[in-house]
N, C-alpha and C positions, 0 to 999 in steps of 0.2 A: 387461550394462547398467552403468555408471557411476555409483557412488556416493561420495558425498564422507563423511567420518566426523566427527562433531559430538557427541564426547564419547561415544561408542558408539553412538550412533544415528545411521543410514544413513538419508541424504537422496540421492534419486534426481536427478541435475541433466539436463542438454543445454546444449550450447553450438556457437556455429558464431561464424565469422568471425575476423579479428586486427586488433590496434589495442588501442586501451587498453579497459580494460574493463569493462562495464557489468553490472553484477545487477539481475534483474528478480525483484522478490517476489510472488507471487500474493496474491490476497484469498480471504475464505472461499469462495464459492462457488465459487471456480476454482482452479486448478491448474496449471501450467508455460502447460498449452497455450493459457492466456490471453493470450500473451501472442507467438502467431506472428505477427502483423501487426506485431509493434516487432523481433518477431527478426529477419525476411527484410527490414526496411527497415534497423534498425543496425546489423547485421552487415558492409554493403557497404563501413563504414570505423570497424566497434568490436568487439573480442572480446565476444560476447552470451554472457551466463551467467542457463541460467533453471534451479532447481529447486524441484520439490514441498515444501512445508514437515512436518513430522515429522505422521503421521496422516493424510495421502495419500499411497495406493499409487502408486507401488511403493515410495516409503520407509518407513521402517519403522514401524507405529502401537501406539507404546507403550502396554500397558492401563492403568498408573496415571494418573488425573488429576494426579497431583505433577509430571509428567514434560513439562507443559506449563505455560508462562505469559508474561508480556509478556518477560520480563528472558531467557528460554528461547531466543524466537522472533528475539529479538535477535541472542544469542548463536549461532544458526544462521548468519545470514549472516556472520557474522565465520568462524566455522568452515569455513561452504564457501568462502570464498574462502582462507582457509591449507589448505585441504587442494588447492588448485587452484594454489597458489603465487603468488596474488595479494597486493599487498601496499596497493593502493589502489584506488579503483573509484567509479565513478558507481552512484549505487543508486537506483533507481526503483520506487515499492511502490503498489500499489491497496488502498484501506479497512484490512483488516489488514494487508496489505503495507504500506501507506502508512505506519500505526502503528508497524511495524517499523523502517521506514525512516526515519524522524521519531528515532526512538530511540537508532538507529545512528547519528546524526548529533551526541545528546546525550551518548552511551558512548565511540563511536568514531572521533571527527571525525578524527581522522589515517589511516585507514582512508579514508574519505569522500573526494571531488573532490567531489561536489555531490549532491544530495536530490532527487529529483522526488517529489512526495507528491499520490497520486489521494485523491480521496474518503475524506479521514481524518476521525472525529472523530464516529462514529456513537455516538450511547450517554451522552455529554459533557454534552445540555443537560441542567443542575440539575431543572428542571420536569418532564422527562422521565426521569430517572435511574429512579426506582422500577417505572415502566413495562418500561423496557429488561431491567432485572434481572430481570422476572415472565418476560417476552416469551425472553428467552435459556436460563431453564430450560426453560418450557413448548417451545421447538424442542429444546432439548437431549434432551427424555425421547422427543419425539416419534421423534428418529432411532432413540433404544432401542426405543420401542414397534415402530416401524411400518415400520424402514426407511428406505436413503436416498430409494428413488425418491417413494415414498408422502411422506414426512415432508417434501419442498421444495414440496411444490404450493402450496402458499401463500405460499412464500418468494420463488418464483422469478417471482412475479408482485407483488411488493412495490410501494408506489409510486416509486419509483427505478429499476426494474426495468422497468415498462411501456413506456417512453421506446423499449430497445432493441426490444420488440416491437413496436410500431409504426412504430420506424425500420427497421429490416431482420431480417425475421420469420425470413431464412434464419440470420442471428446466432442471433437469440434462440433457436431450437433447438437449435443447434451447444453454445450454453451450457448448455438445459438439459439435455442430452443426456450432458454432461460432468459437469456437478453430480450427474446422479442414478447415478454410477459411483463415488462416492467412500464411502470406511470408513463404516459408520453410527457405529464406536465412536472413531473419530479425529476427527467429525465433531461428537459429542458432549463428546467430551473439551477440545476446541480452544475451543467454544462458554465448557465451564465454568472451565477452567483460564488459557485468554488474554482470552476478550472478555469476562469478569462480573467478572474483575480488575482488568484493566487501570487505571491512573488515568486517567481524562478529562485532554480535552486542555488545559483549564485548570488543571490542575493543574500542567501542565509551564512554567507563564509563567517559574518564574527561569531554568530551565535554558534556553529560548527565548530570552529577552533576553540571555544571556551566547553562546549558540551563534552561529559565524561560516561554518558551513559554509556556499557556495549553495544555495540553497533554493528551490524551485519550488514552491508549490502552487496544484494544479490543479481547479475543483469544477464540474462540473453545477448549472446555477442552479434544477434543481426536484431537486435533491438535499438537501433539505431540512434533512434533522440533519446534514448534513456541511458547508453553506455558512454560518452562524455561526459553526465551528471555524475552519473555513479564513480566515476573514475575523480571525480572535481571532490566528491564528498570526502571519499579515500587520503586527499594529499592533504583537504582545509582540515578534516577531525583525526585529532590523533586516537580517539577513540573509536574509530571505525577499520573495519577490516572489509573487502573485496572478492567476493568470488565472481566471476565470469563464465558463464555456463555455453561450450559449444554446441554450434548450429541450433542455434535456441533464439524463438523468439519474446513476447513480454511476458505474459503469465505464466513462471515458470514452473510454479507448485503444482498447474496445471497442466502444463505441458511435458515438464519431466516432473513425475509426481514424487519415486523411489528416489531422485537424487537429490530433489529438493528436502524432502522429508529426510536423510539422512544426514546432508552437510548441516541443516537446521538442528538437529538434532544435538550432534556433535558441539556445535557452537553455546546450546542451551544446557549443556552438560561441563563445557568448562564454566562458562558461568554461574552455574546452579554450586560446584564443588569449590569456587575462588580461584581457580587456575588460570582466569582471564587475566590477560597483561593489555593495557595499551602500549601502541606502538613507541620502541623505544628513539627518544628525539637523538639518539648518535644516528640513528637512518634516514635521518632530513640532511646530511652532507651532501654538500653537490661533487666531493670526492670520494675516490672508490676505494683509497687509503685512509684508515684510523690517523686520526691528529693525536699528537705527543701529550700528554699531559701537561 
């Protein structure tokens, strides 16, 4: 099996295709194979890079909680792509991916051709913060206590979550089918070391304002704690563009697989030709009349 090296720690990847090349970051509940409906569709004119992030097997699940965190997860994808001899790359991430990838774009914009950001920004609203911090330990002990398979039942039926189970019931097993195979103690670790760290995405407003990479993000509109980030990133980067997918919950690539793969598409096609514009700053008037010269 093929693994790339990230500072002594083996991330298990897959890739298929040639062309320039794209990384695909998984989110917590998932793992590479989140993401074979972007593979078998960019492949046919992108080098597709997807690997496991550190604490999904078969990479390797460091036991220190030290050994994981936002600035960690970052530094992964920089790592697989020098161990793969990439030097630049389109980077498309879901929820934690997405945060990763968001990040990657704040650390390593020269690395970067452009950002697709799913479902980023769980955890973020203020009003909700102390909740998320209770709600992240209590799943954390859960996977200690009880295991993976026992410890997602409640997770994987989340309100965000429901969306794909009533859109395509044969998805939604596929996924949980794959969540409940992953590390109980990388599972836990990821929870405490990357998502109870992390800074909220408002806290990234300077670094957003000054970032030029392109910028996609993308939100399921009953995706609840994720569509006020996504909507916050949109106004702080002027390099950032917004799509809003109805009756959609988080994982979108997932959940609508043909519309995600084609707006992405289309986005990585301006960009790929120079077509891409950031937003032009005459559109930050708070009037809905042109000022005079």
């Amino acid at each position: 099996m093929p693994f790339a090296n990230s500072k002594g720690v083996q991330l298990y990847y897959e890739e298929a295709g040639t062309g320039f090349p794209i990384v695909f970051v998984h989110e917590f509940a998932g793992d590479l194979r989140s993401w074979e409906g972007q593979m078998r569709y960019f492949s046919r004119r992108y080098r597709c890079i997807v690997f496991n992030a550190r604490g999904y097997l078969p990479s390797d699940v460091p036991a220190p909680v030290s050994q994981y965190s936002q600035a960690i997860a970052t530094d992964d994808i920089a790592n697989v792509m020098r161990s793969l001899g990439i030097r630049r790359a389109h980077i498309i991430g879901c929820s934690m991916g997405g945060y990763a990838t968001l990040h990657f774009g704040l650390r390593y914009a020269s690395m970067a051709r452009s950002l697709t950001v799913i479902g980023a920004g769980y955890g973020s609203d203020p009003d909700k913060r102390a909740q998320f911090l209770r709600d992240t330990e209590v799943m954390a002990r859960r996977f200690e206590d009880l295991g993976t398979p026992e410890a997602i039942t409640t997770y994987q039926i989340g309100p965000a979550r429901v969306q794909l189970q009533n859109k395509d019931p044969r998805s939604f097993d596929a996924f949980c089918e794959e969540f409940a195979g992953h590390s109980a103690l990388g599972s836990a670790n990821t929870l405490r070391g990357v998502q109870a760290r992390r800074p909220t995405i408002y806290h990234l407003a300077r670094g957003l304002a000054r970032m030029k990479v392109p910028t996609h993000i993308i939100s399921g509109d009953e995706d609840t704690q994720c569509l006020e980030p996504g909507v916050f990133i949109k106004r702080a980067c002027p390099a950032a563009r917004l799509t809003v997918v109805p009756a959609t919950g988080h994982a979108v690539n997932i959940e609508e697989p043909d519309l995600f793969n084609r707006i992405t598409d289309e986005f990585l096609s301006l960009v790929d030709s120079g077509r891409w514009r950031p937003r032009d700053p005459r559109s930050h008037s708070p009037s809905a009349m042109a000022r005079k010269a």
